[in-house]
C-alpha positions as CSV (number, residue, x, y, z in Angstrom):
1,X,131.5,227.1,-1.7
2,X,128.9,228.5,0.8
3,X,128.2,227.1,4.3
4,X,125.4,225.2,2.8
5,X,126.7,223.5,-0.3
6,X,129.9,222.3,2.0
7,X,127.0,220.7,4.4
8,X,125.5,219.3,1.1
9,X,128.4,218.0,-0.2
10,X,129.7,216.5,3.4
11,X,126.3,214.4,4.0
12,X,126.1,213.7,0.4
13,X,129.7,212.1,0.5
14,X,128.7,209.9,3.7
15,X,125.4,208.8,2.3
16,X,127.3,207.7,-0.4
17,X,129.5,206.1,1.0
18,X,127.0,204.1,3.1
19,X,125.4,203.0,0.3
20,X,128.1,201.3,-1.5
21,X,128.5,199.2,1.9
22,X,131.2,201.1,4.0
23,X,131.3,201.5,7.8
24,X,129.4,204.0,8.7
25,X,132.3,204.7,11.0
26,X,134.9,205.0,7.9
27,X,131.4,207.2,6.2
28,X,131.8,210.1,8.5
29,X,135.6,210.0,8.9
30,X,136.0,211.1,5.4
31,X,133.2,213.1,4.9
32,X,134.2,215.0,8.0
33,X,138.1,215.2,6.9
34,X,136.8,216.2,3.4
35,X,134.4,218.9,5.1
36,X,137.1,220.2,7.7
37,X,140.2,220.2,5.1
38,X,138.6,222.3,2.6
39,X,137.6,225.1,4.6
40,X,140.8,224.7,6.7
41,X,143.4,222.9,5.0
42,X,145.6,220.1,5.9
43,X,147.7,221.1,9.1
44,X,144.6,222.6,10.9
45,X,142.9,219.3,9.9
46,X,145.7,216.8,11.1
47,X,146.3,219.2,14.3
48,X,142.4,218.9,15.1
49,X,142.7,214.9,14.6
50,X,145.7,214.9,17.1
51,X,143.9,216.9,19.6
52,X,140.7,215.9,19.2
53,X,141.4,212.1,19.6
54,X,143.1,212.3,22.3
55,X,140.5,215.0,24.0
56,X,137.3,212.3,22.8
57,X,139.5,209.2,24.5
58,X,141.0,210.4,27.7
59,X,137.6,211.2,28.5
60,X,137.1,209.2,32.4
61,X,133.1,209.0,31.6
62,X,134.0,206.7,28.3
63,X,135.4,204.0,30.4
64,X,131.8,203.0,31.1
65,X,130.8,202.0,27.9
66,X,133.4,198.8,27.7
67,X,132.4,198.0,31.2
68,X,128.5,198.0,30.4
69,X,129.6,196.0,27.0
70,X,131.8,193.2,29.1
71,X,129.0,193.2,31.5
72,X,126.4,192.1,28.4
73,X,129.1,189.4,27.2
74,X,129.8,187.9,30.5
75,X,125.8,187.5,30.7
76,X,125.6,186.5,27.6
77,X,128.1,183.7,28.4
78,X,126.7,183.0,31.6
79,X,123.0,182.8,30.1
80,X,121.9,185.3,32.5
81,X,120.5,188.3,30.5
82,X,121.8,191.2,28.4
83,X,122.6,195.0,29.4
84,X,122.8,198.4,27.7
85,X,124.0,201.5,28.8
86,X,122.4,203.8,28.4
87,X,125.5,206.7,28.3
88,X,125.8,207.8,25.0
89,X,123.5,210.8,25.2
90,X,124.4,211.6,28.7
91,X,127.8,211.4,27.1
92,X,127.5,213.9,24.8
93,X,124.9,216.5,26.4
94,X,126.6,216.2,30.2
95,X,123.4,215.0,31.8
96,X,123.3,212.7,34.9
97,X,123.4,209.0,33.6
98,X,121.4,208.6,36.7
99,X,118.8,210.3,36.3
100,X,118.6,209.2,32.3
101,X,118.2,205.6,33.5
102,X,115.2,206.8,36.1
103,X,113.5,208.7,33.5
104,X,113.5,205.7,31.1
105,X,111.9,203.7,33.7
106,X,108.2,204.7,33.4
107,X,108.6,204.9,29.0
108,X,109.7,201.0,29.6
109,X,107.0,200.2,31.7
110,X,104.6,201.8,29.4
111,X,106.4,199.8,26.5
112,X,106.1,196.6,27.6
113,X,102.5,196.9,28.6
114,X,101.8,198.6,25.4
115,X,103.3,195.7,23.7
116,X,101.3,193.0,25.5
117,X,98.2,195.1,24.6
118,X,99.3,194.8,21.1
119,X,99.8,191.2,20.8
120,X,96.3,190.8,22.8
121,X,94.6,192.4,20.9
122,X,96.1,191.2,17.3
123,X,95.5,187.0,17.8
124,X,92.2,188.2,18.8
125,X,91.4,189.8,15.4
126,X,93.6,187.6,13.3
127,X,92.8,184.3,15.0
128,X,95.6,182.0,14.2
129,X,98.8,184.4,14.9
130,X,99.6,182.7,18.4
131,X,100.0,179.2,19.7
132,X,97.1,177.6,21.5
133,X,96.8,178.2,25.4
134,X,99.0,175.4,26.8
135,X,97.1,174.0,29.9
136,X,100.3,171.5,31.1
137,X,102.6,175.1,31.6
138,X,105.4,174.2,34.4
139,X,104.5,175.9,37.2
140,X,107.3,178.3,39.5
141,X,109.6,175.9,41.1
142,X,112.4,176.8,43.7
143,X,114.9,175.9,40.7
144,X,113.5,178.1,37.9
145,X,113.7,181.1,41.1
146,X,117.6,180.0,41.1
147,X,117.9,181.0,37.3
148,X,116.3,184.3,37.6
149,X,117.8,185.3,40.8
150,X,121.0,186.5,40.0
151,X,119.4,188.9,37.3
152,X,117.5,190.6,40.2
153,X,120.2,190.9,42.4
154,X,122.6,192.8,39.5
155,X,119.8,194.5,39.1
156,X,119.8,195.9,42.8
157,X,123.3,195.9,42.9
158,X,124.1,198.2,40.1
159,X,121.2,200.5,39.5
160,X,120.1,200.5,43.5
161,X,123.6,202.0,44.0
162,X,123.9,204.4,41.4
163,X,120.6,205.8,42.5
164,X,121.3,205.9,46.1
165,X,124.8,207.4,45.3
166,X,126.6,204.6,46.8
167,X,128.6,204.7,43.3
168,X,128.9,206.7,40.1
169,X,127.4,205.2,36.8
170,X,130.8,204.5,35.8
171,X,131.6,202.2,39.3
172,X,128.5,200.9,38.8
173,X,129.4,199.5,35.4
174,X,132.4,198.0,37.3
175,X,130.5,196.2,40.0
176,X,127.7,195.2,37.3
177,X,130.5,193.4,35.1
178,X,132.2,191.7,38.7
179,X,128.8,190.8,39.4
180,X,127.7,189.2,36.2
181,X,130.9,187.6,36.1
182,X,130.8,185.9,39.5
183,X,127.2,184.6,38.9
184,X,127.7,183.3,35.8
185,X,131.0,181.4,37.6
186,X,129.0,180.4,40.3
187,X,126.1,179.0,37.7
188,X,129.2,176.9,36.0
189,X,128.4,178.4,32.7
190,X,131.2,179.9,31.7
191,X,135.0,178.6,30.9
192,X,138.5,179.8,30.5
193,X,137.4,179.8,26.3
194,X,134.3,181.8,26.8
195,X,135.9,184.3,29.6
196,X,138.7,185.4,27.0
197,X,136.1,185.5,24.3
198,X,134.3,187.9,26.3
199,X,137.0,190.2,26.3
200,X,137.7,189.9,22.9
201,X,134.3,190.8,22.1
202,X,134.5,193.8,24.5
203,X,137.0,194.9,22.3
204,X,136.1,194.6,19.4
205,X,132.9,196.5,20.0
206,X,134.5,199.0,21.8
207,X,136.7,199.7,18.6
208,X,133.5,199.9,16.5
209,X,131.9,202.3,19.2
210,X,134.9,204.7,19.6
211,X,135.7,204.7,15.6
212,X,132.9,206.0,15.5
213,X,132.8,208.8,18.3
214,X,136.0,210.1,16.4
215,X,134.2,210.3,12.8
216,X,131.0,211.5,14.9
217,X,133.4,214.5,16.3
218,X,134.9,215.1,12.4
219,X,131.7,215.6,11.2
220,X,130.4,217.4,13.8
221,X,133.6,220.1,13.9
222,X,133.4,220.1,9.8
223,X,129.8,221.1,10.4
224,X,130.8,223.8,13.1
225,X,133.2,225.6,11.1
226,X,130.9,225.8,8.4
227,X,128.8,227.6,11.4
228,X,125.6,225.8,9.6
229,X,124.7,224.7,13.0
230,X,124.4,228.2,14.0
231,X,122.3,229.3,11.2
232,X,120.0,226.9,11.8
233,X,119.3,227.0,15.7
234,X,118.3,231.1,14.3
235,X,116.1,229.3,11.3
236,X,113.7,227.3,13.5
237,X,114.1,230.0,16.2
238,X,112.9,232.6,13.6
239,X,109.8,230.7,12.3
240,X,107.4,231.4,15.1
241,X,106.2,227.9,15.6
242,X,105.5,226.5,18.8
243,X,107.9,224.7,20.4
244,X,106.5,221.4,20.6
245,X,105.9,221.5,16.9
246,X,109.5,222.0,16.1
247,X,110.1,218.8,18.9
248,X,107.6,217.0,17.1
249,X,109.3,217.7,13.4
250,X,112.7,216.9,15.0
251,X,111.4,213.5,15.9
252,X,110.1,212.6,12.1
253,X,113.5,213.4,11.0
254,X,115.1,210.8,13.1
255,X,112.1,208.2,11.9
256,X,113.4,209.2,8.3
257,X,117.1,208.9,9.2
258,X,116.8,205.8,11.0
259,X,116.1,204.4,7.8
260,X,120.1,204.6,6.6
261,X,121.5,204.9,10.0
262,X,121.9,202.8,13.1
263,X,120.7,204.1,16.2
264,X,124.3,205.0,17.5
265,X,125.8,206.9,14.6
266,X,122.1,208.9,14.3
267,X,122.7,210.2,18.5
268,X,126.5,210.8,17.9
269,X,125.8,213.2,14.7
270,X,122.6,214.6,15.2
271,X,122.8,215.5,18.9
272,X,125.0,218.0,18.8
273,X,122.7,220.0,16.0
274,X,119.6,219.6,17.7
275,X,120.5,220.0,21.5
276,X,121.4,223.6,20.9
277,X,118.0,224.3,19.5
278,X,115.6,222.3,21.7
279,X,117.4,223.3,24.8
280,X,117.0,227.0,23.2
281,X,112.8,226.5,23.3
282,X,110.5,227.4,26.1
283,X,108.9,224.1,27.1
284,X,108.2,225.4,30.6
285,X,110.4,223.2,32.1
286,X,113.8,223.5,33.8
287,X,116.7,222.8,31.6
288,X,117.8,220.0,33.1
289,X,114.6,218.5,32.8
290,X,114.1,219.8,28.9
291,X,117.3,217.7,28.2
292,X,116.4,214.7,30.0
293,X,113.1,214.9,28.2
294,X,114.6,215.3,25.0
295,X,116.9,212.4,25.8
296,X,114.5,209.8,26.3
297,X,112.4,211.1,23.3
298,X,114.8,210.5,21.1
299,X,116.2,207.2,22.5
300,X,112.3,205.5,21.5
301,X,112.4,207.7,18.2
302,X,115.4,206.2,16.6
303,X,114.5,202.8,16.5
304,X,111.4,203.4,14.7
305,X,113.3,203.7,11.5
306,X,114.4,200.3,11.6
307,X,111.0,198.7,11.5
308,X,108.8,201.5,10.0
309,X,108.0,201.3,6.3
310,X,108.8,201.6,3.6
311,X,112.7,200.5,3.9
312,X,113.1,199.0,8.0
313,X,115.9,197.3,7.7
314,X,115.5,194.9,10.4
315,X,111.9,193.6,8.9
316,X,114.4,192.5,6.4
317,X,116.9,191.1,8.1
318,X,113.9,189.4,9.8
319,X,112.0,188.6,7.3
320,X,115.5,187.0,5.5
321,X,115.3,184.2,8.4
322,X,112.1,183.4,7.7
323,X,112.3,182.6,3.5
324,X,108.6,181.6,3.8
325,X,106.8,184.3,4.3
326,X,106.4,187.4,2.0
327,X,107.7,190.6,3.1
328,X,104.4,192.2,3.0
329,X,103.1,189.8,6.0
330,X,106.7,190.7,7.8
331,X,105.6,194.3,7.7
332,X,101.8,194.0,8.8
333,X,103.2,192.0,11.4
334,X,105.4,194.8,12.9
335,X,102.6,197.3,12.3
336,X,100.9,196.6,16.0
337,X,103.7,197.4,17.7
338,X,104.4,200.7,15.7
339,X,101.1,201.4,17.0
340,X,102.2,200.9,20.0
341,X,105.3,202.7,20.1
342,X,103.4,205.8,18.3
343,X,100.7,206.5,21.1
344,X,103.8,206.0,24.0
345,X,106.1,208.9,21.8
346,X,102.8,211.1,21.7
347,X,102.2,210.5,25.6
348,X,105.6,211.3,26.4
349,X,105.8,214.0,23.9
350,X,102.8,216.2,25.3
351,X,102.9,215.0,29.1
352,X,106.3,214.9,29.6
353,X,105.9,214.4,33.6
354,X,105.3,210.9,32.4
355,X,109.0,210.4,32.1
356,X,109.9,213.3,34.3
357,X,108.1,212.2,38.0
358,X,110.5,209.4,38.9
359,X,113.8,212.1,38.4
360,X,111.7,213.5,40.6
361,X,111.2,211.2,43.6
362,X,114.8,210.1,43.5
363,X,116.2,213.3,43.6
């Protein structure tokens, strides 16, 4: 078979496979060994496993992602907030994790005032959509300050330090999980029961994450022997079109892929295609800059997918709670904030300093 048809044949096995219901993990684990053994065989394919397992999980930087998850269950637990990390692309491209959380700072701001535009300006054209001004609203007490406090001072605590250098991202997970864990002691929230539940949780996630780094990697090496990777960096090289064209159709493709995919499993297999190539463009920018750019583009990008007709999976799983009400109403009711999320890609897409300035200052 040519390069192409064994690309073919590898994404056609895992969308297969995703469609009859199994992990996307387990997906991309066979299509990968399928794709790797045939052009290969089977000792070069079990010595690549051996070695690339153990290369994928020795990795120091990985430890951050269970300490960032234990950190979300103990303040989920605690009832003090939810984290992320924000590591995975970082992960993958070598970028600073630092400088990835600064230049998704500004893009968050941006979201959640585009967001508050959008609801403001949808109960005023469909009257009805909101509840009715409540004029007995409790006021800011002393107490509610007590309830809030301790997600400000994690806040400080972990990203303060990691962007004054007083600790890496991954120590910074460390302290951020301590921390979590002491405040939601202190609150009296959370038990022997719910601290070993925490772990297991951490676990268990973990598992799913790094199952499916390893099917992530198969895929990605079948793909690289079949040097299709390659051929395509010198396609979209070759066509002439200006960069931010070929940024702009990389970003539809993850809208469209976000349809079958979850956000995780899109970064893990398509990064390592389309990093080559963007970083490969003249944006005018440093490189550096170009992949932190890039980064955050993609992070808002592959959510769209999820809520953007005509499939969004999560305007079903949404609209499944809520029996009621017809799907079409689900998906007008989603459409503001795609709206929303549309004119923030497109500002951070052709003014990329928008994202870029606070890398800036802090470095």
């Amino acid at each position: 078979m040519t390069s192409v048809q064994i690309v073919g044949v590898i994404f056609g096995i895992m969308l297969v496979l995703m469609a009859v219901r199994v992990p996307i993990a387990i997906s991309m684990f066979v299509a990968g060994a399928y794709g790797y053994i045939v052009q290969t065989g089977w000792l070069p394919f079990a010595s690549f496993l051996n070695n690339q397992a153990f290369a994928r999980f020795a990795s120091y930087d990985l430890s951050v992602i269970p300490l960032f998850i234990l950190m979300g269950h103990f303040a989920t637990q605690g009832g003090i907030s939810k984290a992320l990390p924000l590591v995975i692309y970082a992960i993958l491209t070598e970028q600073n994790i630092a400088k990835l959380f600064a230049a998704a700072m500004v893009p968050g701001i941006i979201a959640m005032l585009g967001y508050m535009a959008a609801i403001a300006i949808y109960v005023r054209l469909v009257p009805g959509h909101a509840p009715e001004v409540d004029d007995d609203f409790s006021r800011l007490t002393w107490q509610s300050f007590k309830g809030v406090a301790p997600i400000m001072a994690i806040f400080i605590i972990v990203f303060g330090g990691i962007y004054s250098g007083m600790f890496t991202p991954t120590e910074g997970a460390a302290v951020g999980a301590a921390s979590t864990f002491v405040a939601s002691l202190l609150k009296g929230e959370i038990n022997w029961d719910k601290f070993k539940q925490c772990f297991y949780a951490t676990a268990d996630s973990s598992a799913m994450i790094f199952l499916i780094f390893i099917g992530a990697d198969l895929m990605n090496g079948a793909l690289a022997l079949s040097q299709a990777s390659v051929q395509l960096t010198e396609m979209v090289t070759g066509l002439g079109w200006p960069p931010l064209m070929i940024m702009a159709g990389i970003l539809l493709f993850y809208v469209v892929l976000g349809a079958v995919m979850d956000e995780l499993s899109m970064i893990l297999l398509t990064i390592p295609i389309f990093f080559p190539i963007v970083m490969g463009m003249d944006f005018g920018l440093p490189k550096e800059s170009v992949a932190i750019w890039f980064g955050i583009l993609v992070l808002m990008v592959v959510e769209f997918g999820l809520l953007a007709p005509p499939v969004g999976l999560n305007v079903y799983v949404v609209n499944g709670m809520a029996k009621d009400i017809p799907i079409a109403e689900s998906y007008r009711g989603v459409m503001p904030f795609l709206v929303s999320d549309t004119i923030r890609t497109l500002l951070i897409l052709f003014f990329p300093g928008v994202c870029l300035w606070l890398v800036s200052v802090i470095t």
